[in-house]
N, C-alpha and C positions, 0 to 999 in steps of 0.2 A: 637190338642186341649188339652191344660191343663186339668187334673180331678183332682178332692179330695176325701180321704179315708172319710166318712161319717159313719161309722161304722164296728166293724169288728164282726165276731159270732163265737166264739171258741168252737168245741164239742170235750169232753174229752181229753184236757191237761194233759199230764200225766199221761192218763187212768182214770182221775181223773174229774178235771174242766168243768164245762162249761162256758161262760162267751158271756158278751154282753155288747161291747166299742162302745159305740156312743160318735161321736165326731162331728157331726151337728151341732148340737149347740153351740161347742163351737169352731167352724173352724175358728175363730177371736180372739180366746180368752186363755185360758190355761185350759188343763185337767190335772188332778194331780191322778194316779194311788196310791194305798195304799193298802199294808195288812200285815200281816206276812210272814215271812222268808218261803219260798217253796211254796207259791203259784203262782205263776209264772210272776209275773210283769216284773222283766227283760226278760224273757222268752216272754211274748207279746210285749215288745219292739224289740227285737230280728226278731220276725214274722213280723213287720211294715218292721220296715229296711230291711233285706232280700228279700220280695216281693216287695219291692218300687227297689230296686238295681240292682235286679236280680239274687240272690245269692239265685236260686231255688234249689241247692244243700242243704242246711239247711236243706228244708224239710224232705229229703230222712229219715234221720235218727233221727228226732226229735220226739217224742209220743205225735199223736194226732191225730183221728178220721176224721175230717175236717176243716177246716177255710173258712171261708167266706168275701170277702171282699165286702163292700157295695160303689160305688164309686159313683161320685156326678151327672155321665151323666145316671144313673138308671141303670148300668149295674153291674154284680154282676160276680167277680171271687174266685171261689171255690180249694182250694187245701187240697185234698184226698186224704187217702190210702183207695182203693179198690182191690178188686179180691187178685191178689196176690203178691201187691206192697211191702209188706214189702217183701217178701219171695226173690222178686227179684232185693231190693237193689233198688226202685224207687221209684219215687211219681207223682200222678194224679193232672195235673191243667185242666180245663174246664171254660168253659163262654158260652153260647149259644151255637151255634153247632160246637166252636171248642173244640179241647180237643187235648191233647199232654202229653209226656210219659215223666218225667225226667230222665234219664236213669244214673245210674255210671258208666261213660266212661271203668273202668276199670275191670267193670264187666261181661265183653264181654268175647269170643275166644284169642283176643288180652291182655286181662286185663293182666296178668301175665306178660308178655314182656312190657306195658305199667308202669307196677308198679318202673321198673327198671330207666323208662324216671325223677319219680322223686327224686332222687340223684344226675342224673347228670343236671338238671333244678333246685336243692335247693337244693347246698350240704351242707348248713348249718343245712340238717334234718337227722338225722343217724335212721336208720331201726334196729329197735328194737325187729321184731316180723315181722311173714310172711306178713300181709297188715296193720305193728304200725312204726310208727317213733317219734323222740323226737327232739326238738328243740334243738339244742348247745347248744344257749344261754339262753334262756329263761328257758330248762326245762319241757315245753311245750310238750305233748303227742298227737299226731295225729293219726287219723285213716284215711284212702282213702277220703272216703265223708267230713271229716273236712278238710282236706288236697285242695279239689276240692273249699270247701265254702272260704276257706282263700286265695287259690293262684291260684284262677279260671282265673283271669285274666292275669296270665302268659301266653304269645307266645304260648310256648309250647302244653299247656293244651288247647288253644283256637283254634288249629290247629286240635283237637280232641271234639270240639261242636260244634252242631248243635243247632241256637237259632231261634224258631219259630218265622216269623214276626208279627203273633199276639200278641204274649206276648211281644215281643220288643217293638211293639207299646205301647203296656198300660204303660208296663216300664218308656217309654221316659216320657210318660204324667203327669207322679205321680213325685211331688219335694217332697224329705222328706230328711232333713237333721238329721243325728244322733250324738251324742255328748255322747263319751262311758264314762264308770268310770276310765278307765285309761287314768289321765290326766296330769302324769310326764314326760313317757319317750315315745319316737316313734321308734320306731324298723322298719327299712328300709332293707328288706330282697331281694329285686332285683328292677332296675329299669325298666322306658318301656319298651327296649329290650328285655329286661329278664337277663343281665347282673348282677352278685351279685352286690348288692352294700353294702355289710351286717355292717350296724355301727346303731350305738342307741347314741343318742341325746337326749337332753330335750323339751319336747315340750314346754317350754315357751322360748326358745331360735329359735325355727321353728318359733313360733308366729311371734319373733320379727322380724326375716327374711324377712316373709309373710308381714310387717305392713313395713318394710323398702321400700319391692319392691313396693306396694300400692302408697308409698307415692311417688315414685323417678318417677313411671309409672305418677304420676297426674303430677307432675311439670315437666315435659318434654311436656305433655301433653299443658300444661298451656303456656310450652316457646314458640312449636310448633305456636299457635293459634295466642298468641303474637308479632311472627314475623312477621304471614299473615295479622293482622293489620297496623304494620307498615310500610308495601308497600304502604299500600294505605292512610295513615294518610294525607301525603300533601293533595291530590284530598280531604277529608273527612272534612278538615279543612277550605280550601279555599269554598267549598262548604258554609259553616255552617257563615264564613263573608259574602257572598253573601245575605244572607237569609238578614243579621244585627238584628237578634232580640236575644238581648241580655239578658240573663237570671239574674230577681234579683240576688241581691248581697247574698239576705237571703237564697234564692236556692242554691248557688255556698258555702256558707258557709256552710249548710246541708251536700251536697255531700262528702265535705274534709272530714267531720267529718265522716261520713258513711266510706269514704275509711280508714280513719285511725284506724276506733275501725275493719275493716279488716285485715288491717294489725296487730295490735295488737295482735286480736286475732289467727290470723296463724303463726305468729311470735311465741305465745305462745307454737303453736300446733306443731311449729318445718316444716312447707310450706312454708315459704318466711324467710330470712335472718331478724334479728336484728337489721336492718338500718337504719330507723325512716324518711327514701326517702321523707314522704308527710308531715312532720313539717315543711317544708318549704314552704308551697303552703298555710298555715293561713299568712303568709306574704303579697303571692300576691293576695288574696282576697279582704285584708283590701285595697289595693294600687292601683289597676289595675284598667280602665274603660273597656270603654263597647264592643272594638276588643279585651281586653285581657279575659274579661268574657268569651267569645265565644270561645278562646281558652282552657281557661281553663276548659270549660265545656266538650267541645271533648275530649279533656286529660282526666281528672276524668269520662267519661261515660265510655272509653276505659280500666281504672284501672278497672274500677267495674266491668266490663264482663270477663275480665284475673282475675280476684279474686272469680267470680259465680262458675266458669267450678273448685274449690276445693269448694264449699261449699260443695257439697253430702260427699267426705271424711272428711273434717274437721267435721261436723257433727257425724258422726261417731267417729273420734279419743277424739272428745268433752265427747262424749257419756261414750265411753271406759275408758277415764280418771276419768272422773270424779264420775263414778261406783265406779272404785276400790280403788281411795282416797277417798271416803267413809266409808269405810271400816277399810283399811291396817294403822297401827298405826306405830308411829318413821319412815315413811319413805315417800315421793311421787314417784309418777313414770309420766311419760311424754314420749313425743315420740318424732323422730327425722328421717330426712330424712336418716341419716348418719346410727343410731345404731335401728331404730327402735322403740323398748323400752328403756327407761332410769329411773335406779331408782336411786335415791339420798335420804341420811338420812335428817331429818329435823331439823338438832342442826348447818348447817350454811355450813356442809361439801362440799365441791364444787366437787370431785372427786366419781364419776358413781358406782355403787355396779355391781357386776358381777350378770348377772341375776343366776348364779347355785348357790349364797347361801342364796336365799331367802328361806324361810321355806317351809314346801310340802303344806301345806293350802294356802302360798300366789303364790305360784305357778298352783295349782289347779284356784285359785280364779281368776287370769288372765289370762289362759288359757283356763277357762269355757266362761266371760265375752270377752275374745277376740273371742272365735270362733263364740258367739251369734254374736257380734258385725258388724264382716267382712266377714264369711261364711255364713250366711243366706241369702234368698232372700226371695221378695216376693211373697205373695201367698203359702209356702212352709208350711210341717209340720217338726218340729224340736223335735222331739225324746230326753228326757235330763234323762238318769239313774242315781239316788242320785245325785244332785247336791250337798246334805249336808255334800258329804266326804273332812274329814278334816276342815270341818268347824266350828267355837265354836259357842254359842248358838245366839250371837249378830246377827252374819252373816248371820245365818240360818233365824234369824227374817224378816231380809231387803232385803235379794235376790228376794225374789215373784215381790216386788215393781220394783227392777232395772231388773229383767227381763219382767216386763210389760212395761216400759219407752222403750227397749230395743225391746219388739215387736212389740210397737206402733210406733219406727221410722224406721222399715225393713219388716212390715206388714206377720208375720208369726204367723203361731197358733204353739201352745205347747203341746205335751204330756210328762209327764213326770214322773217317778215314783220312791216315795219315802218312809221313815221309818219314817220321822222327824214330830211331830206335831208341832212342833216350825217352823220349814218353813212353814205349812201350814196354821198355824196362824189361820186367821178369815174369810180362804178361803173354808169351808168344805162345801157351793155350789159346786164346783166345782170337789170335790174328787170323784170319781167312786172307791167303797171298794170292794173290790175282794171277801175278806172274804164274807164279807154280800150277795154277788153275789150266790157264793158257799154256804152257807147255805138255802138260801131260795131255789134253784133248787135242793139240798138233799132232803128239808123237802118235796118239791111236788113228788120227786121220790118215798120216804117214803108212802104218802098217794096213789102213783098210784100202790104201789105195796099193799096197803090193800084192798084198792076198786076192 
């Protein structure tokens, strides 16, 4: 059974915060987090994703009292340091009578000889320090527990956890998708196997990859369905002159027209070839009686249902497009079964821009809108920190809108947390301020300590 996060209770963030994210209310809708620098907004998106993921490593070493999570079947999971969790490199999850130890694998009798397994499982991290490593490439400084939260799901390392089937359960149940701040480059440090695969790419060059395979997966999809019609067309046809009731000429003129603003428009969208196949069937409509009607209505029922099975994607690439030419200035972009993405200047130029010298803002700005677009699903919560990086102030105006367009056609809610009052606009319903959060349980700490 699906559940939803419906709130979360945070006691002392930092030794610091307390806080109180109800998201109830707006499980359909957008919540938009806000405050100043250091009170912990990314830090509470952080706690969403990692509990929704399972990346209960995070906790171990994070500073914070308790979290609470409030989920939508009335059940409540609680993640604590008690007794002597810090002290011994762990952290406390519960929920009704069960309860389970997060333990640092490496903190064991074996930890020592274990520490050794990660060099030769990611020898892209050099040991810096009896339990520090640095990333090659990045620079990147690791400790064991960051090390466990990032490359937990290596072979290796999973050959050395034990995962409650409690928690896994709740795990599977909770969809939350996160959309980090780093939206240029993707760093691929091993694959399933556990195999290095160590290279870094752009992510708006993965996108296009992801929106290539999307598309090539539908139209095969579409050819497959296509051919299992066509066994049976004679029998479907001959059937359909049996009947002889032949459909007005004004129906049959309809239909064309439906197939071809179809066609048009996946033609546009880069789904069907440029071939203009159904200009020629306004000929046989005007011309044909009443056994050719009947045929030509089996023919065009048959187009319509091979052109339904891409409407969810083309909706989507519809969607995607027309977002970010909104937007992006001197240039369009469009897609293709072939490259995926395709951007072209707007002064007549016929010849593709490579997607690496787009700017870092129009790169961000397709990569945020792509992964809304074709990673989300329904039902889900989508996690979005600063969507306004790298964006100028136009941008930041009109993303609230195309990410509401955008969750109204993937049906997800939003949390998401920012610095911008120009993205937030005229949406301050909706912000839950931290700040204001944290001053008002100061000011009643203040009076519990007078009284």
């Amino acid at each position: 059974m699906e559940k939803r996060i419906e709130r979360i209770e945070i006691d002392k963030l930092f030794g610091r915060f307390n806080y109180s994210i109800n998201l109830a209310e707006q499980n359909q809708g957008i919540s938009i987090l806000t405050a100043p620098n250091g009170y912990g907004k990314s830090t509470i998106l952080k706690i969403i994703s990692s509990f929704a993921s399972g990346d209960h490593y995070y906790f171990i070493s994070e500073k914070f009292r308790s979290i609470r999570f409030f989920l939508s079947d009335n059940e409540v999971v609680e993640v604590i340091h008690i007794d002597d969790d810090h002290e011994n490199n762990q952290v406390t999850v519960r929920t009704g009578s069960n309860i389970t130890k997060i333990k640092d694998p490496f903190g064991n009798q074996d930890g020592d000889e274990r520490l050794f397994v990660v060099e030769r499982a990611l020898p892209f991290l050099t040991r810096i320090g009896p339990k520090t490593w640095r990333h090659d490439r990045t620079g990147e400084i690791f400790d064991r527990v960051e090390i466990l939260s990032r490359y937990g799901d290596h072979p290796v390392f999973r050959r050395h956890i034990k995962r409650d089937e409690w928690l896994e359960k709740i795990r599977k149940s909770i969809k939350v998708f996160s959309i980090p701040t780093n939206r240029l480059k993707f760093e691929e440090d091993f694959n399933i196997r556990g195999h290095v695969a160590a290279r870094s790419s752009l992510m708006v060059e993965t996108l296009a990859k992801e929106i290539q395979e999307k598309m090539q997966s539908a139209i095969r999809n579409q050819f497959e369905e296509g051919r299992k019609k066509e066994t049976n067309f004679p029998t479907r046809l001959m059937e359909s002159l049996r009947e002889g009731i032949a459909p007005p000429r004004e129906a049959i003129i309809e239909s064309i027209r439906s197939v071809q603003a179809y066609e048009e428009r996946y033609g546009r969208l880069g789904l069907v070839p440029h071939t203009g196949t159904t200009k020629q069937l306004n000929v046989h409509a005007e011309s044909t009686e009443n056994a050719g009607m009947l045929v030509l209505k089996t023919y065009l029922d048959d187009i319509r249902e091979k052109f339904s099975l891409l409407e969810d994607l083309a909706q989507r690439l519809d969607v995607f497009c027309s977002s970010i030419n909104g937007l992006i200035a001197f240039k369009a972009i469009g897609t293709s079964a072939d490259e995926g993405i395709v951007v072209r200047v707007n002064d007549g130029e016929k010849q593709a821009l490579p997607l690496s010298v787009l700017s870092s803002g129009e790169q961000h700005l397709i990569v945020l809108i792509g992964k809304l677009v074709f990673n989300t699903n329904r039902g889900s919560l989508v996690l979005i920190d600063e969507p306004e990086i790298s964006f100028h102030p136009e941008w930041q105006e009109k993303f609230l809108s195309i990410l509401e367009k955008i969750r109204k056609l993937n049906g997800f809610a939003v949390l998401l947390a920012t610095h911008s009052p120009i993205l937030i606009g005229d949406r301050w319903s909706s912000v839950i301020e931290l700040a204001e959060q944290h001053l008002v349980t100061g000011e009643q700490l203040d009076l519990g300590a007078q009284l």
